[in-house]
C-alpha positions as CSV (number, residue, x, y, z in Angstrom):
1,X,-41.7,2.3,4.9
2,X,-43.8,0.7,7.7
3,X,-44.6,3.9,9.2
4,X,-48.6,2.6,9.9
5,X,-47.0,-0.7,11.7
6,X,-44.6,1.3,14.1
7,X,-47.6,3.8,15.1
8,X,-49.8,0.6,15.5
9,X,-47.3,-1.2,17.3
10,X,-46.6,1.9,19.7
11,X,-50.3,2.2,19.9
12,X,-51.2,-1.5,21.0
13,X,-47.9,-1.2,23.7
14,X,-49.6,1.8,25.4
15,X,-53.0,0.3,25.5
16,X,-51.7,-2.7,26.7
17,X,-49.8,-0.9,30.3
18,X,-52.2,1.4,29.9
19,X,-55.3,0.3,29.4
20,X,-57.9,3.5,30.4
21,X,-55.7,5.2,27.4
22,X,-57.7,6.7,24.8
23,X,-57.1,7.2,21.0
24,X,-58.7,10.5,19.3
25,X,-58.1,11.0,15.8
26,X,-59.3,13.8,13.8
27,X,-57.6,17.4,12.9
28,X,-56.1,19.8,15.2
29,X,-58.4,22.7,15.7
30,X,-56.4,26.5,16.2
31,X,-58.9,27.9,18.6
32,X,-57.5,31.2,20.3
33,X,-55.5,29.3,23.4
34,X,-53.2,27.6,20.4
35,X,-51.1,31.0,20.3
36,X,-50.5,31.0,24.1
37,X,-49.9,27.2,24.1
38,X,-47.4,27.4,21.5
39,X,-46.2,31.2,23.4
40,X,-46.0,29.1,26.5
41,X,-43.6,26.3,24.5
42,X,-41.4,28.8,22.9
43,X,-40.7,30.8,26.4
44,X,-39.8,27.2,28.0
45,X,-37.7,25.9,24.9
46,X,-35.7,29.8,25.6
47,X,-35.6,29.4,29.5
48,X,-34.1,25.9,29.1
49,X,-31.8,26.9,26.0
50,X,-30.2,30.1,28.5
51,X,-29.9,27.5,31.9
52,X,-28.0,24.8,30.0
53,X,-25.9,27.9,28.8
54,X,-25.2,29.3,32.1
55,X,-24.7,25.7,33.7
56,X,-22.8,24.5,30.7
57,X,-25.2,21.4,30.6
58,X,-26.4,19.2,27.6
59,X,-28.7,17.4,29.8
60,X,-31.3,18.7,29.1
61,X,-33.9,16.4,30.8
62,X,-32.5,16.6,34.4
63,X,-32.1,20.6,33.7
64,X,-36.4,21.0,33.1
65,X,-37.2,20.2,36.3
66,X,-35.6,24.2,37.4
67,X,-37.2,25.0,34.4
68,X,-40.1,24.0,35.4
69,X,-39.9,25.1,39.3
70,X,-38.9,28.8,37.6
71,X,-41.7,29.0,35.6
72,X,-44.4,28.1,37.8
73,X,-42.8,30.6,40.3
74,X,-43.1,33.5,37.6
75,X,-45.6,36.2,38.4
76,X,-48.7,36.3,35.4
77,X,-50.6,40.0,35.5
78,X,-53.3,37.8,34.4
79,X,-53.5,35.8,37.7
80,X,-54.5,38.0,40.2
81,X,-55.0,36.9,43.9
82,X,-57.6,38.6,46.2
């Protein structure tokens, strides 16, 4: 197992063609966004699963940019514009 070497490895290729990168470690904290965030995933992961359906696609990389165009489109009650 050389689980520590791969994560290093990946780690030391993305600082070096990336070099403003920076590393946090520490614990993931569940503040009260966490539920939408993971809401937000869930709806995307069942948006994409129904268009590859419908589209009969297994591409599912090329399919996320509609994905992505419907979501951003869909109305939020929370956003209101004055």
């Amino acid at each position: 197992d050389n689980g520590i070497e791969f994560v290093n490895s990946v780690i030391n290729d993305l600082y070096a063609m990336w070099s403003d990168v920076k590393i946090v470690h520490g614990k993931l904290t569940y503040s009260q966004s966490q539920g939408s965030i993971e809401r937000a995933n869930r709806d995307v992961k069942d948006m994409l699963a129904t268009w590859m359906a419908e589209n009969k696609s297994t591409d599912w990389l090329c399919e996320l940019k509609f994905i992505q165009f419907r979501k951003n489109r869909t109305f939020h009650s929370g956003i209101i514009n004055n």
